[in-house]
N, C-alpha and C positions, 0 to 999 in steps of 0.2 A: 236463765233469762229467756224470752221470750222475743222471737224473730218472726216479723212478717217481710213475707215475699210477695213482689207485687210491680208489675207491670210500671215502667219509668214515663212520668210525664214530663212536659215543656219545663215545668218549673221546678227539677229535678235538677235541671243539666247544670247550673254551676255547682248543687255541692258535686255532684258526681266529677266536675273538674279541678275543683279543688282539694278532693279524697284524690284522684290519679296525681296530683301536684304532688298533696304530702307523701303517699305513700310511695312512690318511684322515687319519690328525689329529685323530680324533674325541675329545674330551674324554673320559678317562675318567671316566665317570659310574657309581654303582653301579646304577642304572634301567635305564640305556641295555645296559650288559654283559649284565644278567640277560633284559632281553626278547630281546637278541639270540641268546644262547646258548638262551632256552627255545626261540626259531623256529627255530634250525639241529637243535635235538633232535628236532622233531618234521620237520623236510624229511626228514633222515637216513633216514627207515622209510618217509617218503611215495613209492607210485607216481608221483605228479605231479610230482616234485623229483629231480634230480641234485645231489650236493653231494660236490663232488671236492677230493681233496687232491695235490700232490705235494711229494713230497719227494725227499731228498738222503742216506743212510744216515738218519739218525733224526731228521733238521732238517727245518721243515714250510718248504717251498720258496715254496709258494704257492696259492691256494683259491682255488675257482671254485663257484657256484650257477647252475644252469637250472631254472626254473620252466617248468612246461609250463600251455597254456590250449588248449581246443579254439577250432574255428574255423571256425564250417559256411560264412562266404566262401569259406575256403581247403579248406577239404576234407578237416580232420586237423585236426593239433595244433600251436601253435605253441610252439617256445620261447625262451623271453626270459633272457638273462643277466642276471643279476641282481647276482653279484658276480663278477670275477674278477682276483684280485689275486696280486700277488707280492711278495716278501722285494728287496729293492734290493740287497741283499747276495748274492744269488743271479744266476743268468743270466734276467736280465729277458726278453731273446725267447725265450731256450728254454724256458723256464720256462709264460712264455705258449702262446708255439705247444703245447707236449707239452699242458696242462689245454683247450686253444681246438681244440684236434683231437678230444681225448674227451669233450668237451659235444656236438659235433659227431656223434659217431659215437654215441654216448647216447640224441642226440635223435632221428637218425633210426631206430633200433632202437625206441624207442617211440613210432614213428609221426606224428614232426614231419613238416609239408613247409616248414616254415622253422624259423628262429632268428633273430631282433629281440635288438638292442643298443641301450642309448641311450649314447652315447660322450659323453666331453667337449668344452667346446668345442674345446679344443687341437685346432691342425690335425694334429698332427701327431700324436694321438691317432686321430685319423678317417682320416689316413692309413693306419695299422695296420688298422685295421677293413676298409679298404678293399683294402688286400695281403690282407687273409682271404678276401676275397670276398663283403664285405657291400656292400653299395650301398644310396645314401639314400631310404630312403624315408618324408618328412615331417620330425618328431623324431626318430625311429630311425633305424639304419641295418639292412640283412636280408638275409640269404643263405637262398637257397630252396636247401630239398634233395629237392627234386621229381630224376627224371632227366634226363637230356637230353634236352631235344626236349619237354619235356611244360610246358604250361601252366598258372600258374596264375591261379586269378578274379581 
């Protein structure tokens, strides 16, 4: 099946609040939905934020968020996934991998030299993380997108 990735608009943001509902578990709350949907409206227009959707013909596959923070240790900007989820009903690794490649390629176009996850405990969550190329460091797990060869602080 066939996955397009692609930049999240205004008229995004309920399913994408509706996919964090189903797939966390989260109580639907009518508090909880509405702050959620007012922060993904205003990420949508923010420079500092990536908020990605994919989908499958007109089906939302599954949603990703990158937060960006600068970083004068590091020397740029980092960014921290925030959310990134998928439909269970969809291709859970393709799904991931196509949205975990375009936060990736996002973040360094706006001048991350990393990207920070906090995964779950699941190992086999952290696994994942670590096939991407993230490695632990502390709480998080992080993939520098510095070049080869070059160091970071």
């Amino acid at each position: 099946m066939q996955y397009q990735v692609r930049r999240a608009r205004i008229t995004d943001v309920e399913r994408i609040v509706a996919m964090l509902d189903a797939v966390t578990g989260r109580p639907d709350v009518d508090r909880v939905r509405l702050d959620s949907g007012d922060l993904l409206r205003q990420l949508v227009d923010l420079p500092h934020a990536v908020v990605l959707v994919a989908e499958s013909g007109r089906r939302l596959a599954g949603a990703a968020v990158l937060a960006l923070r600068p970083s004068v240790s590091l020397g740029g900007f980092v960014g921290t996934v925030d959310v990134l989820i998928v439909d269970p009903a969809s291709s859970p690794v393709a799904v991931r991998g196509a949205l975990l490649e375009e936060l990736l390629r996002s973040g360094r176009n706006k001048g991350c030299v990393a990207v920070e996850a906090v995964p779950a405990d699941d190992p086999a969550e952290r696994e994942r993380w670590a096939a991407d190329g993230f490695v632990e460091a502390g709480p998080r797990m992080v993939r520098s997108l510095a070049p080869v060869g070059a160091v970071l602080g």
